[in-house]
Every structure is written in C-alpha cells, then in structure tokens.
C-alpha positions in Angstrom: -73.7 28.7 53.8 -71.1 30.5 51.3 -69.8 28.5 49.0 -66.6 26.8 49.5 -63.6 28.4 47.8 -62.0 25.9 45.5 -58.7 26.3 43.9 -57.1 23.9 40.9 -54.3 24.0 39.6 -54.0 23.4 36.2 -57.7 24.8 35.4 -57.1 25.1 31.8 -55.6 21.5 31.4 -57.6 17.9 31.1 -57.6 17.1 34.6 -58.2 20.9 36.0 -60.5 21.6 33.2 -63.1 18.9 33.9 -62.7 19.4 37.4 -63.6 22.9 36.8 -66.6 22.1 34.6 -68.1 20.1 36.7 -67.8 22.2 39.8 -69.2 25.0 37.6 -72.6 23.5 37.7 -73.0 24.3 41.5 -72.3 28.0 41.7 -74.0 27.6 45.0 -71.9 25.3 46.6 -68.5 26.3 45.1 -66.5 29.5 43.9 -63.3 28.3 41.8 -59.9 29.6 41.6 -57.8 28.3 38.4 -54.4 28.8 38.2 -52.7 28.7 35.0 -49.0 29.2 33.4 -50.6 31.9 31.0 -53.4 34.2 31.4 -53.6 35.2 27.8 -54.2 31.8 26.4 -57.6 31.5 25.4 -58.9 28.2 27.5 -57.7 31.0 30.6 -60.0 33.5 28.9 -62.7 31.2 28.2 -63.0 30.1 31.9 -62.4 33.8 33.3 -65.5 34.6 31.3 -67.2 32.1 32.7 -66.7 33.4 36.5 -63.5 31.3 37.1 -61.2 33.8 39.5 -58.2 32.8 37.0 -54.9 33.8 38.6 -51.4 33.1 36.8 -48.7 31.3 38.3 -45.7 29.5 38.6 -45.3 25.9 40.3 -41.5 26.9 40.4 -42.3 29.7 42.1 -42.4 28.2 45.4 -43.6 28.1 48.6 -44.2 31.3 49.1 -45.6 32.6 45.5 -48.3 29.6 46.0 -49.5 30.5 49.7 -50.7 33.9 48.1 -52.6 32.3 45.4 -54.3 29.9 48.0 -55.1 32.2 50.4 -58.7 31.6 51.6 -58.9 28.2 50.1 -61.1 25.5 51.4 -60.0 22.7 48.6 -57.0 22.7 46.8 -56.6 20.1 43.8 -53.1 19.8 43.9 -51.0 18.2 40.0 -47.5 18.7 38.5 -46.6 18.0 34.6 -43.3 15.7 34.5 -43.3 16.3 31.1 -43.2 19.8 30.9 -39.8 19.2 32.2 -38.7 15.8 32.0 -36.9 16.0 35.3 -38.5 14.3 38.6 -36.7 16.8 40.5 -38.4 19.5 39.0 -41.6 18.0 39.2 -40.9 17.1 43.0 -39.6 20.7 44.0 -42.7 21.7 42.5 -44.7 19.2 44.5 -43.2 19.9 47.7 -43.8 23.6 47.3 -47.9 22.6 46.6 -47.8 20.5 49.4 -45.9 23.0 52.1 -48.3 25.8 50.6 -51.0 23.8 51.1 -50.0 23.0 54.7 -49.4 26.9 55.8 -52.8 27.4 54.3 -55.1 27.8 57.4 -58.8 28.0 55.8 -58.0 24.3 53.9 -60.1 21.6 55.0 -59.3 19.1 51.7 -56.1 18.8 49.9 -56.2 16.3 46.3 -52.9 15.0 45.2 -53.2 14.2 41.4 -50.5 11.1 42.3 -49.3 7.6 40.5 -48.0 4.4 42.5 -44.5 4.0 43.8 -43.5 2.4 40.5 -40.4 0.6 42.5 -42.9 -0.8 45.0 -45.2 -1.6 42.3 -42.3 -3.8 40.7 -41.0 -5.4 43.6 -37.5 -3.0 42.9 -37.2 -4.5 39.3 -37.9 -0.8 37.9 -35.9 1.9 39.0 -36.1 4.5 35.7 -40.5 5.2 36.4 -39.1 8.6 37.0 -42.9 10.6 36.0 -44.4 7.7 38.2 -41.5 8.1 41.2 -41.9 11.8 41.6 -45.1 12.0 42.6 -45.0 9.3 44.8 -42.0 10.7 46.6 -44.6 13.7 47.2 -46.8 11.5 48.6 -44.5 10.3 50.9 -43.0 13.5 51.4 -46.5 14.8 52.7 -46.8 11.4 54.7 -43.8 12.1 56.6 -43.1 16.1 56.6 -46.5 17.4 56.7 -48.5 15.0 58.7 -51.3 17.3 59.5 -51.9 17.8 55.6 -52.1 14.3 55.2 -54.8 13.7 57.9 -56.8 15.2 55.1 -55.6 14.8 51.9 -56.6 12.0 49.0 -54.6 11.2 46.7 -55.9 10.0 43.1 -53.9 7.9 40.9 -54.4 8.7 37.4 -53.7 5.7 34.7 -54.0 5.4 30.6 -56.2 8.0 29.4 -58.5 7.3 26.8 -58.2 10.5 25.2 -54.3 10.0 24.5 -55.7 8.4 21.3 -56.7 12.1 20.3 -54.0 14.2 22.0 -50.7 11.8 20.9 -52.5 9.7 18.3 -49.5 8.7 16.3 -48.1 6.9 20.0 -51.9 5.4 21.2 -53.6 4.5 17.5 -52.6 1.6 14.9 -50.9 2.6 11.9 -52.9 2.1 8.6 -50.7 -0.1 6.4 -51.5 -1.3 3.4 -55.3 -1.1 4.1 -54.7 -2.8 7.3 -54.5 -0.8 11.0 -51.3 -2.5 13.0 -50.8 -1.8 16.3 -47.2 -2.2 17.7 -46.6 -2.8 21.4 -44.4 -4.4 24.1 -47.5 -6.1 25.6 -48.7 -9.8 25.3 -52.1 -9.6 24.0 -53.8 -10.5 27.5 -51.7 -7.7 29.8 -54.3 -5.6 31.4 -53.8 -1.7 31.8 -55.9 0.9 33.7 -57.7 3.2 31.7 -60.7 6.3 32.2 -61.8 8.8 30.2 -60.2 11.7 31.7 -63.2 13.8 31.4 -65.1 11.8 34.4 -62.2 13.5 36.7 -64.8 16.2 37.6 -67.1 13.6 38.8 -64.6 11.5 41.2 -63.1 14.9 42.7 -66.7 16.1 42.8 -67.7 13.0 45.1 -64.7 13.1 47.3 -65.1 16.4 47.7 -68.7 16.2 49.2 -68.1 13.1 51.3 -64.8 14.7 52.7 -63.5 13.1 55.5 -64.3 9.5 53.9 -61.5 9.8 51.7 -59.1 11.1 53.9 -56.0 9.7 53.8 -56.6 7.3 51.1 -55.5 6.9 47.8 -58.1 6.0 44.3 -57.0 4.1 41.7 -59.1 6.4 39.1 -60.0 3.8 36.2 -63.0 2.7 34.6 -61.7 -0.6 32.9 -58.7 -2.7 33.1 -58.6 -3.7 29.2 -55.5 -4.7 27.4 -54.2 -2.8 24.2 -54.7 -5.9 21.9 -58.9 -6.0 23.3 -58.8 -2.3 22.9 -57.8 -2.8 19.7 -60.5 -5.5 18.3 -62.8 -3.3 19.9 -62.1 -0.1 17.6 -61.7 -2.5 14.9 -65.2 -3.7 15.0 -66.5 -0.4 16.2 -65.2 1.0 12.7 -65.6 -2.1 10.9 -61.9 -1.9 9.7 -59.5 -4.8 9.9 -56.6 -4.7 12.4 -53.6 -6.5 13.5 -51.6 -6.3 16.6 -48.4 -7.0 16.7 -46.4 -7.9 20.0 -42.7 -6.0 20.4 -39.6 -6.4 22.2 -39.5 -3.6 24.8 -35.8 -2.8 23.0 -37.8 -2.2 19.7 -40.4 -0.3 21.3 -38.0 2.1 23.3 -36.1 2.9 19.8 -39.8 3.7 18.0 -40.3 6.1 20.7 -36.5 7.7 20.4 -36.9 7.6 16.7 -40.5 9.7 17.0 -38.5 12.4 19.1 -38.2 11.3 22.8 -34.7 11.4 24.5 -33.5 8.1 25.3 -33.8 8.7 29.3 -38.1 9.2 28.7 -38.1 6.3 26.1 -36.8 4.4 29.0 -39.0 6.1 31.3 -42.1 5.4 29.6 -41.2 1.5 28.7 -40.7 0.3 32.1 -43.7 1.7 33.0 -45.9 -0.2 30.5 -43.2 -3.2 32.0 -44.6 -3.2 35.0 -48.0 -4.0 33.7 -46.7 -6.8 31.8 -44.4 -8.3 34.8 -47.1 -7.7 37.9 -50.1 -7.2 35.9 -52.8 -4.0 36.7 -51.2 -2.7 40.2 -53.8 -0.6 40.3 -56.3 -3.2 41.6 -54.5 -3.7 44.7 -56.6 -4.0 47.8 -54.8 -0.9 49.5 -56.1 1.4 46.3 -60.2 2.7 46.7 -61.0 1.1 43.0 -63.3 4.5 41.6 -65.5 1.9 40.1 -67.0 1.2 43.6 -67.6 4.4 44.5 -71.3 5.0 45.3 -73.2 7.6 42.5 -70.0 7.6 40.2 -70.1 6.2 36.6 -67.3 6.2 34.3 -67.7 6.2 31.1 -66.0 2.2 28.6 -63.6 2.4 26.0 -67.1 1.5 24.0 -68.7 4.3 24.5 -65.3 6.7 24.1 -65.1 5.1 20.3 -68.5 6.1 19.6 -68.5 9.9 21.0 -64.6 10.4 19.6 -63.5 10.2 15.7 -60.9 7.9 15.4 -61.1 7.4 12.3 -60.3 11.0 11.7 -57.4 10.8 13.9 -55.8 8.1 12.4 -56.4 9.3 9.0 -54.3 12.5 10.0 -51.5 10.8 11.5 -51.7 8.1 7.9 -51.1 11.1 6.2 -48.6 13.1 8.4 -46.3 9.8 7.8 -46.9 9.4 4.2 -45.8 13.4 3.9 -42.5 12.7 6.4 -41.5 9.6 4.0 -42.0 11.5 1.0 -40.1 14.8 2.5 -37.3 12.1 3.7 -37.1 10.8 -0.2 -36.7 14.0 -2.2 
C-alpha cells in the first residue's frame, strides 16, 4: 500500500513540527507535505533535508492558492495563528479558506482542525472578548454547517496551556525572582484548575487519530495531560528546584495592566484575561463530557508537569528573564 500523503500546515511550528517528527518515523506508512510562511528559514531547511516535500504558502492566500498545495492529500492537519494578527477575522478568513480547500480536495479521507471551545458557550455568555478562542470555533461551526461533508470526517483537537510557554514567553508563564524569593502573580485562586500538555506529545494524539480514522470522526479532543492549577504548578517547580516561592493571587484589573504594561494592546490583554476568567468562573471546560479527554485514549501517554521540570531548564529561564528586568530598570534609571 503507498503511503498516505500527509500535509501540515505549520510544519516548522510546535504543533506542525511534532506532528511532523513523529510521522517521520514511518516513512512507510506516510509521505509529508509542510507548508510554511518562509522557505528560507532554517527549521524549513532542516525538515526539507530530512525528506519533508516543504512547500511555501500563504493562509491568506485563499481558497484557491491552498487547493494547489493540497492537491493529492489524504490528511490535512488544518491550524491558524491569532496572534500573528491579532484579528479573529483574519484568523477566520484564513480558516474558512483551509476548510473550503480542504472540502474541494477530492483524495482527503481525514481533515484535523487545531480548534479551542466556544469561549461564549464555555461561559454561559458572560465572556464575549475570547476572540483567539471564538475564531476558531466559529470555523468549527462554519465547517459544521457549510461543509457538512468535510465534517463527516474531520476531528477537531482542542489545544489548552502549553507547558512549554514557560520556555517560549517565560517572563508571562514563570515567577519573578525577588529578593531571593520566586513570586508568581496571577488572577487565579490557588485551587482553579487549567488544562495543560506538553505540546510535544501532539505528534502522538494526531498519530493515533490518524490510524484509527473514522473513530474520531466528528468529534472533538480536549488535548491535555493534567488539569493542575498555577499555584500547584508552582509548589511543584519550587520543590523540583528546591527554591522558595510565593504565589500571589491578582485582581483580573491588575493582571490585564501587567500584560499592557509588558507590550500587549489593551484589546489582547482583554482577550487573554477572560480567557483564564473562564477557568476561574466555570472551572476546567475542557473536562466536559461532550470533549474525547486525550488521557483516555488507548496506547497514548502524555507526558506531567513533573517530568517537563526535570527534561526543561527553568532555572535557566528564569535566570534570563531576572536579568532582562534588572537591565530594563537600570536602562529606565539612567
């Protein structure tokens, strides 16, 4: 049998990337297609050297630009980046044109929609500014209702708090070191549980719905290994590092202006409150009983926050981000 012709979009980013890896190790069973922004970066390279057929494109291309880069494909990973833009209509043009592509494709057998929840349904309509939440739900529902066929064989994974945030955007996801003591500031009660996964172990779930196909057909995964709160997460790099730590428990007002002081337009600081609001308010949506919890998927371990701490230096990271604020105060004094 050939192998099945797999494209991903967004090869050379976390969620492509380990999707890619991990298909990789079956050259057998699949041939992969990356698209990328920019062929000359050297991730791009890296995987075209490695036997990826890398082709460059544009998600705002449209429609028509994306049917001739997934022409002959069998499974398309489908994923937009709000924040590339910062505008859900952008990232639901974008979307829609994946989706319609996908659709007039007729070799597909399995369309993946890198998705969140409806963040108003989530919130009972008491959240209405989730817009990098909204947008891909509304392409969700958009292939629910305009491409029916497509949905009759798509999954949709919902991605939650990434462990490796804490590496990426450490000075947002790690406590500050101050005074010899690492303080964590957040608009969370110490008990409010988040989702959270180690967005390297995408490869595996995609790799697993992928072989039992039709199984997961329209369904959507809540992709998370643990449901920890940031004051546990906390204690638990504390005594993994054997430093002392201190959460501290925000008004969502105070934690909006941190994040519009560190750069963010007001609109995202907004954006990015209420969604850690609706944890707080209605606790870890993701463990409703409509969601396929990853955890009980047959064959697929994810890897604790435990076990992240001890392969990841965190220390280093928060030693960088120590000094990048001692050198702004300094630069802010002279």
């Amino acid at each position: 049998m050939a192998p099945q012709l797999v494209v991903v979009i967004g090869a050379t980013g976390a969620q492509g990337g380990s999707i890619v890896a991990e298909l990789l190790k079956s050259p057998e069973k699949y041939k992969i297609r990356g698209l990328t922004r920019d062929l000359s970066k050297p991730a791009a390279k890296a995987l075209a050297a490695q036997g990826v057929d890398m082709q460059q494109a544009s998600l705002s291309g449209g429609r028509d630009t994306l049917i001739k880069v997934f022409a002959g494909a069998n499974i398309i990973f489908g994923m937009t980046d709000f924040w590339s833009s910062g505008s859900g209509a952008v990232e639901v043009a974008q979307g829609i044109a994946i989706a319609d592509a996908s659709a007039a494709t007729p070799t597909l057998s399995h369309f993946i929609w890198s998705a969140l929840p409806d963040p108003v349904k989530m919130s009972q309509g008491k959240y209405l500014n989730v817009h990098h939440w909204k947008s891909k739900s509304d392409v969700m529902e958009y292939i629910k209702s305009r491409q029916p066929s497509l949905w009759k064989k798509t999954t949709t994974i919902l991605f939650p708090n990434y462990f490796e945030n804490c590496l990426t955007i450490p000075e947002k996801y790690l406590p500050n070191n101050i005074s010899g003591v690492y303080i964590l500031r957040f608009p969370h009660s110490p008990d409010t549980p988040m989702p959270n996964v180690s967005i390297s172990d995408t490869g595996k779930v995609i790799r697993t719905v992928v072989e039992n196909g039709k199984k997961y057909f329209e369904s959507s995964i809540a992709f998370y290994s643990q449901s920890l709160s940031e004051s546990e997460k906390l204690t638990a790099l504390g005594n993994a590092l054997n430093i002392p730590t201190q959460y501290q428990q925000i008004t969502s007002e105070e934690f909006q202006q941190e994040l519009i002081e560190s750069g963010m337009t007001s609109e995202l600081a907004l954006d990015f409150t209420e969604q850690l609001l609706i944890f707080e308010d209605f606790g870890n949506v993701y463990a409703q009983h409509g969601f396929i919890q990853a955890n009980d998927i047959p064959g697929v371990s994810l890897k604790t926050w435990r076990e992240f701490i001890q392969e990841a230096d965190l220390m280093a990271a928060m030693q960088k981000v120590s000094t990048e604020r001692s050198g702004a105060i300094l630069h802010s004094s002279a």
